[in-house]
N, C-alpha and C positions, 0 to 999 in steps of 0.2 A: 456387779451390783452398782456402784457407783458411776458406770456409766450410763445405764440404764436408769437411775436417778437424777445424771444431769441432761441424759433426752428428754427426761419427763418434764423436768424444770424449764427447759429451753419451748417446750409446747406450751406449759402453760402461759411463759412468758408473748408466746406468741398470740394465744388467747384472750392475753391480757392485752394487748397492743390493739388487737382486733376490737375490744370492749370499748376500747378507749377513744380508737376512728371512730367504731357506730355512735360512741356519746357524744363523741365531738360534733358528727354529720347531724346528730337527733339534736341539739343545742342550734346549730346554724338553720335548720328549718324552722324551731320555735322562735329564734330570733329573729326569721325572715317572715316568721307566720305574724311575729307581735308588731315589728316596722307596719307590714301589710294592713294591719287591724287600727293602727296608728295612723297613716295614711287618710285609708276610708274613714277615719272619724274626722278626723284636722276638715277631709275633703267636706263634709257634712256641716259640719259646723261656719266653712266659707260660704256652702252656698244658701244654707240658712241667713246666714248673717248681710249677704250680697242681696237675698230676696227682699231681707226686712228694709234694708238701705231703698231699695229701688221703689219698696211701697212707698216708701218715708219721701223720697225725690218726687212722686207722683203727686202727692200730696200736693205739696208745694207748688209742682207746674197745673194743677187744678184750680186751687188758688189765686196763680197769677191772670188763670184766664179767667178766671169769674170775675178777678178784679178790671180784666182790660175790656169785658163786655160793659160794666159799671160804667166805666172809662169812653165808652162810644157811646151810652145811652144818653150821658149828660150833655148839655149843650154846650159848645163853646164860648160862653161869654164871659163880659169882665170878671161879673161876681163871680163866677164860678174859676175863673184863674185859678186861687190859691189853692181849692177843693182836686181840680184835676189833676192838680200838680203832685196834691198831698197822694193820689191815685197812683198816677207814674211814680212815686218815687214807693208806694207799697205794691209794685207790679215789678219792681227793681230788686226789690226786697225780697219777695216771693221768688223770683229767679237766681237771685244769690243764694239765698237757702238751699236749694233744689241743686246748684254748682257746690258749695259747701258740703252738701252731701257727699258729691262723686270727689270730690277732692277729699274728704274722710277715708270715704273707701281706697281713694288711691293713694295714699299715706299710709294706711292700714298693710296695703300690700307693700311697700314699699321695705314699711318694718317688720313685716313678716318675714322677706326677701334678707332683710341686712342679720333677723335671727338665723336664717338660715344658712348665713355666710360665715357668719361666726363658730358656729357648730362643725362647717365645712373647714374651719382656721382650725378649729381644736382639733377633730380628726387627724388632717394632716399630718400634726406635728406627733401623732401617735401613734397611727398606723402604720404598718407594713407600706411599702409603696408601691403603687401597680398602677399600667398607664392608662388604667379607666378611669382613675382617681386623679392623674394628671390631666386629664383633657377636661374632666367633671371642673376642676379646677380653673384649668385658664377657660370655661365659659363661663363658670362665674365672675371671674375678670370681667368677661366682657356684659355680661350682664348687669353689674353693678356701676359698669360706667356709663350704662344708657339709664340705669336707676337715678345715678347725679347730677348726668343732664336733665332729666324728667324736675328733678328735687331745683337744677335753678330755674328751669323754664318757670315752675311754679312758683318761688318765691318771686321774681322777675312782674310773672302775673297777677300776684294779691299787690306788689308795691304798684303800679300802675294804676289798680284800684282803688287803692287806697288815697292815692292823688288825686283821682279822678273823684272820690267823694269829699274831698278837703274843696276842689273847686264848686263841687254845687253848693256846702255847707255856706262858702262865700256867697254865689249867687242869692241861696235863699235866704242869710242875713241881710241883703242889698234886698229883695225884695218885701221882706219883712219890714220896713221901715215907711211903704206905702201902703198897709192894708190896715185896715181896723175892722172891728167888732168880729164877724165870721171867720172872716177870710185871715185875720191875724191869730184864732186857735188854730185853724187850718195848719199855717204857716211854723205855730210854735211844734204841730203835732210831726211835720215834715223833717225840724230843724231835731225833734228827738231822733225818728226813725234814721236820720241817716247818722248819725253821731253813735247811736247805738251799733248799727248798719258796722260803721268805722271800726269799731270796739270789738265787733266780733271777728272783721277780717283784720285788726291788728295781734289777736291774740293766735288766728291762725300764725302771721309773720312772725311773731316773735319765737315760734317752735323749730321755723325753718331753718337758720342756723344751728342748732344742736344734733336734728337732721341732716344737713349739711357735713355737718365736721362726722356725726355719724359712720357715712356713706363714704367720706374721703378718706377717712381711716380705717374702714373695712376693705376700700380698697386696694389702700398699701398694705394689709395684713395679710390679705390675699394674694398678692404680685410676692410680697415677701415668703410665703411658703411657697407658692409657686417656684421661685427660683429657687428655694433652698430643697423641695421636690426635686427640680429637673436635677439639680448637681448632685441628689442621694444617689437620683438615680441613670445620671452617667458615667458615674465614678464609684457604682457600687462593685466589688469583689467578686472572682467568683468564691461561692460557696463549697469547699472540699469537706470531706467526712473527717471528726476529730479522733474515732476511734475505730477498731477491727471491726465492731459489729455495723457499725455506719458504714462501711466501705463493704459489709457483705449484703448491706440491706441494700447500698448503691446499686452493687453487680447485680441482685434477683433485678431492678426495677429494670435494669437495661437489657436483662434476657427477657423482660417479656416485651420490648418493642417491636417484635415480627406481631405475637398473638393481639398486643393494642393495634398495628395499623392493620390486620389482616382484622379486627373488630369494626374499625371507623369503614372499610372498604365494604363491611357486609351489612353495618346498620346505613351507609350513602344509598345501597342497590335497595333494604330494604324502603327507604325513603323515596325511591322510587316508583317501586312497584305499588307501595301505598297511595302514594299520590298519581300513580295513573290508573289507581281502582276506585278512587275516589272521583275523578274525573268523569263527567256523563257522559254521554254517546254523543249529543248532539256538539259539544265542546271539542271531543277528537274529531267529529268534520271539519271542524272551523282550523283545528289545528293541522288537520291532512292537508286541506289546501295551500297555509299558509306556507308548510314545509316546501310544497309542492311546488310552488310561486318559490321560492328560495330557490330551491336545485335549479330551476326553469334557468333565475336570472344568473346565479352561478357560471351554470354550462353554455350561457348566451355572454356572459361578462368572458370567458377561458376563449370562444372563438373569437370575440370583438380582440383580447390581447393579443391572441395572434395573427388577425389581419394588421392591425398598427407596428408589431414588432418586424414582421415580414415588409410593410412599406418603409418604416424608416432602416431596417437592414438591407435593403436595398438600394441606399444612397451612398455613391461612392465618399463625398466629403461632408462628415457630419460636427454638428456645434459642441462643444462639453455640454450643455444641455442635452440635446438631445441624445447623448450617451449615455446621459445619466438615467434621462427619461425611459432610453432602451433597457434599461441595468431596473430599473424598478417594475417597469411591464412584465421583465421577463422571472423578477423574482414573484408576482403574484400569479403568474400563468403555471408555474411549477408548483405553487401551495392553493393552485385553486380548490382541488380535493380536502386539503387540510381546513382554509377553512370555509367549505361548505361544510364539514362534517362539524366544525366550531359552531357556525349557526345554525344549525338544526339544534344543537344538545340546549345553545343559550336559548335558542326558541322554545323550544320545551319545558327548560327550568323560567322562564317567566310567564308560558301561558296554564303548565299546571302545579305551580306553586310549592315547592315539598319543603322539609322541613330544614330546620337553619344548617343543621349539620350534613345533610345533603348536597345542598348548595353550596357552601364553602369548600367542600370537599373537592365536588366537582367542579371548583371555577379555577381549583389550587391546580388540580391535574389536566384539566382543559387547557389553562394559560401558558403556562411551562411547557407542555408537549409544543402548543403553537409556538411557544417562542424558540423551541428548539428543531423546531424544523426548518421556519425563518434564518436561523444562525447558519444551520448544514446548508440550507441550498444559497445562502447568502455568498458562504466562504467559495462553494463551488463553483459560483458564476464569476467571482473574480478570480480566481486561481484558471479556470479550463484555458483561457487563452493564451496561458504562457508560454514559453517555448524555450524548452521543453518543458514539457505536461510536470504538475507538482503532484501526481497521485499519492506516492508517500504522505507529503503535507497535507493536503484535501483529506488521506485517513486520518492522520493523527489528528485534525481541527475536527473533525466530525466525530471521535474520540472524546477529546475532552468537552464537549460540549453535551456530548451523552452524560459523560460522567458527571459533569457538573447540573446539569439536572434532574438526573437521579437523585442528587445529595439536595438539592433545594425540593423535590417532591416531599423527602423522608423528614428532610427538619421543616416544612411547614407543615408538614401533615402531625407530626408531635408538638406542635405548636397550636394546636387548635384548639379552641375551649368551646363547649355547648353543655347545655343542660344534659342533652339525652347521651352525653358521653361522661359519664361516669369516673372511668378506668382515666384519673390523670397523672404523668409523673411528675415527683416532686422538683422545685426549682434546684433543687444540686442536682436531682439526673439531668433537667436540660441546659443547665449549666453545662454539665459537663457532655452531654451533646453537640450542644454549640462550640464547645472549643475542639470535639473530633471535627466539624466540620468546618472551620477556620483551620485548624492542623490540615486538613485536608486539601482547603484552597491554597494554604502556604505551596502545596509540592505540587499548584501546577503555575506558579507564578515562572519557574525557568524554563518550562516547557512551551510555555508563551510568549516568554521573549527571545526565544531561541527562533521561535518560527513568525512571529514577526519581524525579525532582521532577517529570515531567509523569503518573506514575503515584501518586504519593503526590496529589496535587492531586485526581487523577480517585477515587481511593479514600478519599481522604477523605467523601467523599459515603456510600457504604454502609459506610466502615467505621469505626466510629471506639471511642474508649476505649483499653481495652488492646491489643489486636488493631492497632490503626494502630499502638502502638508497637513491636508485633513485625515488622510490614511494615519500617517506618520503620527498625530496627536491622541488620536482617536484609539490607534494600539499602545499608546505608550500608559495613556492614563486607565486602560482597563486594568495590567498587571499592579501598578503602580497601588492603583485600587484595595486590588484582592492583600498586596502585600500590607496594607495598612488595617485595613480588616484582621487580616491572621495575627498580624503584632499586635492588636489591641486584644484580641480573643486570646493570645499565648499567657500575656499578661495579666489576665484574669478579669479585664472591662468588658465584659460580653454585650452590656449594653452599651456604651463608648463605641466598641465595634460595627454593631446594626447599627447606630446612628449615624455612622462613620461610612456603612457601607450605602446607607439609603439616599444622603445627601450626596457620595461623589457618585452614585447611581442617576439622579438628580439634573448633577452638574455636568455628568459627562450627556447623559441626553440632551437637556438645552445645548449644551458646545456644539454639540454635530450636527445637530438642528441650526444654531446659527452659522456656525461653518457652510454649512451647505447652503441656507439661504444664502451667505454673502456672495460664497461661487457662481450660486442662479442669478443673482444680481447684478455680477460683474458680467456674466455671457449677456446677458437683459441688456446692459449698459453700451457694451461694444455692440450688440447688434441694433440697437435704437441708435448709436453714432454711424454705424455702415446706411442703414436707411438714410437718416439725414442726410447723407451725405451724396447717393446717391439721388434719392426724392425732391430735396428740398433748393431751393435757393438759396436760402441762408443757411446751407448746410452747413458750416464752418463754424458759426454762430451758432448750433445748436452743439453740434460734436464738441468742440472746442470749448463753449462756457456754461450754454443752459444745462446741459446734459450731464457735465458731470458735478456741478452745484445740484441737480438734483439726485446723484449719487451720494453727496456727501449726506444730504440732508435724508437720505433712505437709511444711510449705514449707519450714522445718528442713531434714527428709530429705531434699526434693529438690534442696536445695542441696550437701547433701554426697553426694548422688548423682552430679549431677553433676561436682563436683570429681575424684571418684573414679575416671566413667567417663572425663574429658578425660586425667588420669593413665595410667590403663591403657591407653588407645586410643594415645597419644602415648608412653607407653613411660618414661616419666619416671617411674613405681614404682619398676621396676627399675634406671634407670640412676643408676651409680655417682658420677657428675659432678655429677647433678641434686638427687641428696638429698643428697648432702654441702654443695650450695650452696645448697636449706633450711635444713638443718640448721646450719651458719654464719649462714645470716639469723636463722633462728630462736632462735640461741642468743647474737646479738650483744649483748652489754651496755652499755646505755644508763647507767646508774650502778651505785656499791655502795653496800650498807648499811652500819652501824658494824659489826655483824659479820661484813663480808666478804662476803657474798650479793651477787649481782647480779642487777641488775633488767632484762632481756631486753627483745627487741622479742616474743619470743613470751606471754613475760608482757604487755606490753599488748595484745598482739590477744588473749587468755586474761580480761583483766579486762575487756576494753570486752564481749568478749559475755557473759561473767559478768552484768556489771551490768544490757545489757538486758536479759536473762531472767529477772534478780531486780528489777527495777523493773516490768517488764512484769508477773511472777506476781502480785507485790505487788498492782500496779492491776487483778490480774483476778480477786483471791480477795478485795478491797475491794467488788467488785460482785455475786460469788457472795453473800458474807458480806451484806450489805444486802440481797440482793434474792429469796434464798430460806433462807437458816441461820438469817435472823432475823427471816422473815416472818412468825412469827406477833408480835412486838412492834408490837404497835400505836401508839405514840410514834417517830413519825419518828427525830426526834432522838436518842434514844437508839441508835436503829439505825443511824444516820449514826456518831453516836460510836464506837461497837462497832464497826463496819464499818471506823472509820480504826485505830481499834486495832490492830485484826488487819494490817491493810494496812502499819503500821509492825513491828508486829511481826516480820512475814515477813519482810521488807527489811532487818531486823536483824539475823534468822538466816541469810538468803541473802548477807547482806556477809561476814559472819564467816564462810560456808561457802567465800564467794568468796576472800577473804583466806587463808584455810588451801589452797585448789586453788593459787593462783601462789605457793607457799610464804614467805608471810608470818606468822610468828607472832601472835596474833592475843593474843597475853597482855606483847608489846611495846606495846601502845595503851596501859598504865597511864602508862607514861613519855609516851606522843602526849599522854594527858587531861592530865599536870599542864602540859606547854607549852600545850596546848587553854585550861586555867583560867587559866593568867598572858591569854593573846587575851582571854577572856571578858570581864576585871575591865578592859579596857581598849577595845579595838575593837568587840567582841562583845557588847556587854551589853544595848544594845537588843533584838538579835536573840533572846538570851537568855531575857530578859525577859518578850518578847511568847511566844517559845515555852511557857515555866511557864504564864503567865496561859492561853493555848492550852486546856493541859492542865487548870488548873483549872474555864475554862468546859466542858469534855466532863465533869470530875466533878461538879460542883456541880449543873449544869444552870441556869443562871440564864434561857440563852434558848436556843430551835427552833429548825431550820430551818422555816419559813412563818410566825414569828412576827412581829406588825407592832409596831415598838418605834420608839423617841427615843434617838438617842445622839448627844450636844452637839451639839443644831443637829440631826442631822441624821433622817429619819424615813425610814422604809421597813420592807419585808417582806425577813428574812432570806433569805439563800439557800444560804449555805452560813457552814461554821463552820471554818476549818481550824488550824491550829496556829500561825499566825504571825497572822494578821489573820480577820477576818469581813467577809463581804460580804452590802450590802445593796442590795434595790433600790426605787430610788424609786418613786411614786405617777407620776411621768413618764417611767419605764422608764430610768432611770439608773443603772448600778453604781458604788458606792461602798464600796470596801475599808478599813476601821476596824481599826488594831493593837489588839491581842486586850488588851494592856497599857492603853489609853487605857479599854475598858470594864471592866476590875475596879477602875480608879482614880478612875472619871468617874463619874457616877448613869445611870443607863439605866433608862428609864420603858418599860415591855413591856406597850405594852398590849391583845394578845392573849395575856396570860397566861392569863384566864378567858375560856371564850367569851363569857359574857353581859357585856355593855359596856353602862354609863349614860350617856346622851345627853340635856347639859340645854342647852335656846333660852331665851331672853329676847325677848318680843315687847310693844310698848308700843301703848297707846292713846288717844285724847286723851281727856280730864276732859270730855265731853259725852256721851259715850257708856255704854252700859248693863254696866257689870263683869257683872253676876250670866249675862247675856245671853252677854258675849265669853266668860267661865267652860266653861260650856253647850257655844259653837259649841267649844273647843280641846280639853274631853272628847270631842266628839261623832267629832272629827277623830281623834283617837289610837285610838277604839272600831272607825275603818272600817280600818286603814291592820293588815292580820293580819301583819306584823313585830312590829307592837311587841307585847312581853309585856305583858301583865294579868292574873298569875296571884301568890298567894301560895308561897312558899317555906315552908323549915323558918324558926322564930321567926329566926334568925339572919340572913337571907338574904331581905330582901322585895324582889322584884321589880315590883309593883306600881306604874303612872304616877302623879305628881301633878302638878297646876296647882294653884298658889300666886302669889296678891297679893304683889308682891317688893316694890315701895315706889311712895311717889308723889314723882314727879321732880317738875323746873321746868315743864313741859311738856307731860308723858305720864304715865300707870299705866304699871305695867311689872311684865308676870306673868312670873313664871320655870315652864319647864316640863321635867319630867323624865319620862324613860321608857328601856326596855332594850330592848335587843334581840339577839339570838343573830348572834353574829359567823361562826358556821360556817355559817349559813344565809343571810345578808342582809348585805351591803355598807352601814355605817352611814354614809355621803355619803348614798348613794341614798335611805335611807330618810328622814333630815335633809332631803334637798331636798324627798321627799311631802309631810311634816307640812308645813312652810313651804307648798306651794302651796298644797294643801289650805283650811290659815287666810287667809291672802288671799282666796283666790276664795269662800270662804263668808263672811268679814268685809265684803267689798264688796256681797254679796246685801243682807244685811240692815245695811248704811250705815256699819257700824264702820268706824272713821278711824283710819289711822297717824297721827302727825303728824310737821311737819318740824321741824326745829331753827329755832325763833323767831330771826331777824336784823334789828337796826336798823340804817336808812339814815341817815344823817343827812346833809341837802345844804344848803350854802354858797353863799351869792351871792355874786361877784365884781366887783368894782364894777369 
């Protein structure tokens, strides 16, 4: 018995529940019936009141033109001056009225507009939040802010007026003081009308500020629930059931999601077939064709893919473009069927119109199939070339990619709201929907990065450089993705999540996007330098400077390309929350100056890329300037100096350009130099120092770059000269960096200063031997040996070899022998170690003796 009265209980409770939906659903129609009835009256009584207005403007431009026929009938003479005047200024008058009007009317809406904002402010901060209410919102934002501008253009426009009748009021007092009898009431009737005239567009101005402050504080009330909106609702909770009954009313709502989506599936097909029996006969020809024309171009685009995929697969050495280009042909010639079958159905839903829930429906499960077919034959065209084959892999990605679109069919398909779908569940079942299917992406986040390291591994093989790192990014931030989705969904921010998932959805398409534009860019880049270089005469000059200054200046742009597109796509242009919390970062102040200035974070992101594009110019107009502005200087060195010239120079106007862009005075520095000169005379002064000396060596020229010199101790072939030190390299390939100060103050022996170089040996012979003979063989040797010079100069300059008897030692004769030789032609080692063999192997022919250094022994007997 008492069970059977707590089933009864429990029906009628359910009865009661039931009573309770219909009176709620009967309340929200009468409420949506009385807005409605509200609406249509508001609307009537605007356009009432817009008709009476426009008669009322009619009027007045009737007036003015009756007045300005008056005005052409009268003649223009003296007497009549004051009278035509008094004409034009009530034909001024008449047109102002008639402007007054439409500026009523547009004030009128203006504060129609700011009640309506206001209402929209009260709302907010009471209703439930839902994101049609947030978007209703930030267009009122923006609505309101072209209301503001509209409210100063207008005040802007009555004060200009108002000026503009202070100066006739002058004119017509100066003119007033030479009429009399007629033309002086004329004059006094004129000096009312515009004074009056004044009066009336003053009393307009003096409403426009309360207006004003109005509209600018409607504004911020509006930006302020806006944001206090978006944070309810990215950081609201989810919603769990507080008791047993709540948790069993949860479980019926979630067993009937087969019968709701097997509902939405049968009223899409009905919406259908309605709308293709609505459709006339003569309509389905026009649509035959068009379909028809589709398949045609289709199956004409699927043979064009594969004549192009078949000629460029046919090239034994192809560009990373054009691999890429093969890898995109051949992914649309596999999904030609897919989607021809997409454009036939999107042809259909736009040329026979069905109803809203139809079309979402089928754009939910259109798009997803397409994108999942995209993904399968995606994975498979990069995986088939492996070796060996990844068919394992190729299942399991073609796997998870089913699955995972099955689970985005099911929750956007429970996600859908229409009038003619009735049956919705409540925000805790799809709460808790959403977190099975965040739970769900969690367990495939390791199954993703298991076969991304086994696909990074296998592509490492054909792909590598830049390209592996777009692979490599591009898998990394998918999981990365899902796992920050699933932790925000575990957590209970379902909408935290979706925002979470939509913006790195967002971010990670621009990334790939620009990743692969910058890769198209670079093959672009190296193949327009192989051209030059081939094609061109200043090929070197194009590869070399122009070409890749116009690479910088491309990857520039496509950087803030894509900053711009992630922006617009993601909707953070427009919203009010988001650039105001730019605009906060950006204008945060890190310190002030003595005169109150503050130094931003957006000033250092302003100087750091100031600097690289003035350091970068610098180093690229140092290499123009050297390598083609001052090609024709044939002295290296010079052109190395000129070339750093310029390369400081820029850097000095690009500082001070850059100093003046973050609003730094740049005539403040006199006070920076005199603290600069106290550093100098203390810390600074080496640095100093060597820089002066620097400069001096670029003017003076003492020494080249390829000059082979002695600087204390140390010898080598210049290599370069720069402002603080110079570097030299050794005879054993060693750099060594000499401060620029150490050679103006130390002797430095250069001696490739002239190319012709004297080169004297000393070779001895012993006192047995024939001098006049040895003589003979060490001319005969410097005569074969065509380095060395044997020529006469001007008197000045004798270049000519001698052998010369140098002395008689303890031991040996000992001839000295000189001779020159051209240092830009011949390596003076090289030829030093000739002569020496040379005289050896011909002294040994005919018996001449080196000798050794005479040694006495002297040996001890030890007893």
């Amino acid at each position: 018995m008492q069970q059977k009265t707590f089933e009864l209980d429990e029906q009628q409770l359910e009865t009661l529940k039931k009573r309770i939906e219909q009176a709620k659903k009967s309340l929200e129609l009468a409420t949506e019936w009385h807005e409605k009835l509200q609406a249509v009256h508001k609307l009537r009584k605007k356009q009432e009141l817009e008709a009476q207005i426009q008669k009322e403007r009619q009027r007045h431009l009737a007036r003015a033109a009756e007045l300005r026929w008056q005005l052409d009938k009268m003649p223009a003479s003296e007497e009549n001056a004051a009278h035509r005047y008094l004409l034009k200024v009530q034909i001024q008058e008449a047109n102002e009225l008639a402007e007054q009007v439409e500026r009523r009317l547009k004030i009128q809406h203006i504060q129609e507009q700011l009640q309506l904002g206001q209402t929209a402010v009260e709302q907010e901060t009471t209703e439930v939040f839902s994101q049609s209410q947030l978007e209703n919102t930030q267009s009122m934002i923006q609505e309101t802010g072209a209301l503001l501008q509209d409210t100063i253009a207008l005040q802007e426009l009555l004060q200009s007026q108002i000026d503009l009748l202070e100066q006739q009021q002058e004119v017509t007092e100066k003119l007033g003081s030479h009429f009399t009898g007629k033309s002086l009431k004329y004059n006094k009737k004129t000096k009312k009308l515009l004074a009056k005239l004044q009066k009336s567009l003053q009393q307009e101005l003096d409403k426009m500020p309360t207006l004003l402050a109005q509209t600018g504080e409607l504004q911020k009330l509006l930006e302020n629930a806006y944001k206090e909106s978006l944070r309810r609702a990215l950081f609201r909770q989810r919603q769990l059931p507080a008791s047993m009954a709540e948790w069993q009313t949860l479980l019926g709502e979630i067993s009937t999601i087969p019968s709701l989506l097997l509902q939405q599936l049968l009223l899409t097909g009905r919406g259908f077939i309605q709308a293709f029996q609505q459709t006339p006969a003569q309509r389905w020809i026009v649509i035959s064709i068009v379909l028809l024309i589709w398949l045609i171009l289709t199956k004409g685009m699927r043979a064009w893919f594969t004549r192009i995929i078949n000629t460029l697969d046919s090239q034994k050495e192809r560009s990373r473009l054009v691999n890429h280009l093969l890898l995109g042909l051949s992914l649309l010639r596999m999904n030609t069927g897919s989607i021809a079958v997409t454009g036939v159905v999107l042809l259909l839903l736009w040329l026979t119109q069905p109803t809203q829930l139809t079309l979402i429906v089928t754009l939910i499960l259109l798009l997803i199939w397409l994108g999942t077919q995209l993904l399968i034959s995606l994975s498979w065209l990069l995986l088939s070339d492996l070796q060996p084959p990844r068919t394992k892999l190729s299942l399991q990605l073609r796997g998870l990619i089913i699955v995972l679109g099955i689970l985005t069919v099911i929750t956007a398909l429970l996600h859908v709201e229409s009038e003619e779908y009735a049956s919705r569940l409540s925000l805790t079942a799809l709460d808790m929907i959403d977190t099975v299917f965040m739970l769900l992406l969690a367990l495939l986040v390791l199954p993703l990065m298991r076969i991304r390291k086994i696909m990074l591994s296998a592509l490492s093989e054909s792909v590598q450089g830049y390209w592996l790192l777009v692979t490599s990014l591009v898998t990394l931030l998918v999981p990365l993705g899902i796992l920050a989705v699933s932790i925000s969904g575990v957590i209970g921010y379902i909408s935290l999540g979706w925002t979470v998932a939509e913006n790195l959805s967002l971010f990670l398409l621009v990334l790939t996007g620009w990743l692969i534009a910058r890769g198209l860019l670079a093959d672009l880049i190296n193949g327009l330098k192989n051209l030059a270089l081939k094609h061109s005469s200043y090929g070197s000059l194009w590869a070399e400077d122009i070409i890749p200054l116009v690479d910088k200046v491309l990857g520039l742009a496509l950087i803030v390309l894509a900053v711009m597109t992630f922006l617009w796509l993601s909707g953070w242009s427009s919203d009010v929350a988001i650039k105001q919390s730019m605009v906060q970062l950006y204008d945060f102040p890190l310190f002030e100056f003595a005169d109150g200035k503050a130094f931003t974070v957006g000033h250092v992101l302003l100087t750091i890329v100031l600097l690289w594009a003035v350091f970068w110019f610098g180093g690229w107009s140092r290499q123009v300037t050297y390598r083609w502005i001052l090609g024709n200087v044939t002295d290296t060195g010079v052109r190395h100096s000129l070339s750093v010239f310029i390369q400081y120079a820029v850097v000095l106007i690009g500082l001070l350009i850059a100093l003046k862009a973050i609003g730094f005075d740049p005539t403040a520095l006199t006070v920076f130099a005199g603290a600069v000169g106290v550093g100098i005379g203390f810390g600074l002064q080496n640095i100093v120092n060597n820089f002066l000396s620097g400069i001096l060596l670029l003017v003076e020229r003492p020494l080249r770059s390829g000059d082979l010199v002695e600087i204390g101790g140390s010898s080598g072939i210049v290599t370069q000269i720069g402002m603080g030190s110079l570097t030299l390299r050794t005879l054993d390939r060693k750099e060594i960096r000499v401060p620029n100060a150490d050679i103006i103050s130390a002797p430095v022996t250069n001696i490739t200063r002239h190319s012709i170089r004297r080169t004297s040996l000393y070779v001895g012979i012993s006192y047995e031997d024939d001098l006049h003979l040895a003589e003979k063989i060490i001319k005969s040797v410097l005569d074969d040996i065509p380095e060395v010079i044997n020529y006469n100069k001007p008197p000045d300059e004798l270049y000519e070899y001698h052998v010369f008897l140098w002395e008689f030692a303890d031991f040996k004769v000992t001839f000295r022998i000189d001779y020159f030789i051209d240092m830009a032609q011949a390596d003076w080692i090289v030829v030093k170690s000739e002569v020496l063999f040379k005289i050896w192997d011909r002294f040994k022919v005919v018996g001449i003796t080196i000798p050794y250094l005479p040694q006495d022994v002297h040996l001890k007997r030890v007893s």
